[in-house]
C-alpha positions as CSV (number, residue, x, y, z in Angstrom):
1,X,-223.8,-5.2,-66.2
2,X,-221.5,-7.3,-64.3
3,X,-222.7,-11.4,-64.5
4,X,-221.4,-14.8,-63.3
5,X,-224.0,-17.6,-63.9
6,X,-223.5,-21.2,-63.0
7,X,-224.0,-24.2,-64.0
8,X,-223.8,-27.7,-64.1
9,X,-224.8,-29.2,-60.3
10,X,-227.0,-31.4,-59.2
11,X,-227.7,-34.4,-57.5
12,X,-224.3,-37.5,-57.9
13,X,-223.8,-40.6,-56.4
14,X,-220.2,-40.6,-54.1
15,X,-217.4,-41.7,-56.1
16,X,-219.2,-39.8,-59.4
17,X,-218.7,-36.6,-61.3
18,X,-220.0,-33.5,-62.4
19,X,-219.0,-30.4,-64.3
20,X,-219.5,-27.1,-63.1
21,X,-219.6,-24.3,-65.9
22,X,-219.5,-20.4,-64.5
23,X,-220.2,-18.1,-67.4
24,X,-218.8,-14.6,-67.2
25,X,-220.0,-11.1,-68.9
26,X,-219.8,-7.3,-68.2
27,X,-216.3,-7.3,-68.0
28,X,-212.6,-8.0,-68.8
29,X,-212.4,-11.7,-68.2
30,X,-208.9,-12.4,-69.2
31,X,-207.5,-9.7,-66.7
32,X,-209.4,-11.6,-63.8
33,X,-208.1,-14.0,-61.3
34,X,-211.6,-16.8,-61.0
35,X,-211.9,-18.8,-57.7
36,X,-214.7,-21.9,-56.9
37,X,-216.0,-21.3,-53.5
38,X,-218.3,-23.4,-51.4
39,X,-220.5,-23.4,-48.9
40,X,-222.1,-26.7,-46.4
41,X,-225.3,-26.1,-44.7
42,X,-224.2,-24.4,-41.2
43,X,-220.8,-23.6,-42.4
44,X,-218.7,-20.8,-43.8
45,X,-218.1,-20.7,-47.2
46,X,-214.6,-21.5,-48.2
47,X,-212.2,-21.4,-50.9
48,X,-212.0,-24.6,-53.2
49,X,-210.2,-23.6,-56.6
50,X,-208.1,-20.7,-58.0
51,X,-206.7,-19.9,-61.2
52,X,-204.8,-17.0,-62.0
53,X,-206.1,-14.6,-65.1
54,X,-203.9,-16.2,-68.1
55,X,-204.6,-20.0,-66.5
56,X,-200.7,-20.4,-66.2
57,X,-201.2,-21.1,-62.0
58,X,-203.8,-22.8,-60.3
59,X,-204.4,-23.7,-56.5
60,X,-206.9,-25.9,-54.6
61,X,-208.1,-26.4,-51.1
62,X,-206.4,-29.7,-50.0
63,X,-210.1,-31.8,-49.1
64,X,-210.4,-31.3,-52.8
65,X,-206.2,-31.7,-54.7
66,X,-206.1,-34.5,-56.8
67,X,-210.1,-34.6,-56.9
68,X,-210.8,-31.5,-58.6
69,X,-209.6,-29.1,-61.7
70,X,-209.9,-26.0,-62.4
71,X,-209.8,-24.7,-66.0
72,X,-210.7,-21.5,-68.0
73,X,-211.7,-20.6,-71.6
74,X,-210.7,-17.1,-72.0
75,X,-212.3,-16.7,-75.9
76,X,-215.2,-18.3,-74.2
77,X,-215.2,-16.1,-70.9
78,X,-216.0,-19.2,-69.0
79,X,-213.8,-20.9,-65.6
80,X,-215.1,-24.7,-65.4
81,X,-214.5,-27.2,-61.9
82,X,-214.1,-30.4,-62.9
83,X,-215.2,-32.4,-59.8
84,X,-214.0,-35.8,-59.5
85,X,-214.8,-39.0,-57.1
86,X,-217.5,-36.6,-55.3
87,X,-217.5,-37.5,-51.5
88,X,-220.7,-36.9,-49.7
89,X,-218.6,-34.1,-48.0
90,X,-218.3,-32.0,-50.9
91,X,-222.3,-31.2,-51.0
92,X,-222.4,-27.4,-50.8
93,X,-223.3,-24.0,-52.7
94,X,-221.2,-23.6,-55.2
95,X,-220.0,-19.9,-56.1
96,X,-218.0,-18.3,-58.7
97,X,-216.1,-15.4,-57.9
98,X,-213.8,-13.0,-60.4
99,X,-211.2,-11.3,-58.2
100,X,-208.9,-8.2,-59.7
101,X,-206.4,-7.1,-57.0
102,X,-205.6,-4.3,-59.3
103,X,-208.9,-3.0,-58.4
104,X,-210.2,-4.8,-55.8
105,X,-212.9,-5.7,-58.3
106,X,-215.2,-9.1,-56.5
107,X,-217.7,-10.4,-58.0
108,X,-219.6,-13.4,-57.4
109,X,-222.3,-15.9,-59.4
110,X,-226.1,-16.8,-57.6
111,X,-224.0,-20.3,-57.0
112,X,-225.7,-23.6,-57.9
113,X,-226.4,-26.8,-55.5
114,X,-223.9,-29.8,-55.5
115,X,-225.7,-32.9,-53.7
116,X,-223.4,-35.6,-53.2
117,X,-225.7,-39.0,-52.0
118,X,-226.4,-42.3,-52.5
């Protein structure tokens, strides 16, 4: 049973920090390509962070370059988003999703809440 389970939002002042945490299962980690996605209230969700399957290339959304990193832990089937000097306009869902082209294998987490305010 495929899962992806987040972690790690919540509610930060602008100009703070949080770590998200997306725990994987059910299936071949390594050979997957793992994106951060987000979603605003009234908007469509949109692609934040990607890193390839080995961790070797990774690409960001440019509202968040400079601001946010994206990291993996292969032995430890986890992708991580570290979020830095949160803006007010990063509040969103926050998804995981494992990608294999090979396959066309998608998979996505519940997503957990990212509440930027002072």
């Amino acid at each position: 049973q495929v899962q992806l389970v987040e972690s790690g939002g919540g509610l930060v002042q602008p100009g703070g920090s949080l770590r998200l945490s997306c725990a994987a299962s059910g299936f071949t980690f390594s050979s997957y390509a793992m994106n951060w996605y987000r979603q605003a209230p009234g908007k469509e969700r949109e692609l934040v962070a990607t890193i390839t399957s080995s961790g070797g290339s990774t690409n960001y959304a440019d509202s968040v370059k400079g601001r946010f990193t994206i990291s993996r832990d292969n032995a430890k089937n986890t992708v991580y988003l570290q979020m830095n000097s949160l803006k007010p306009e990063d509040t969103a869902v926050y998804y995981c999703n494992a990608y294999r082209k090979l396959t066309s294998s998608n998979y996505w987490g519940q997503g957990t809440q990212v509440t930027v305010s002072s």
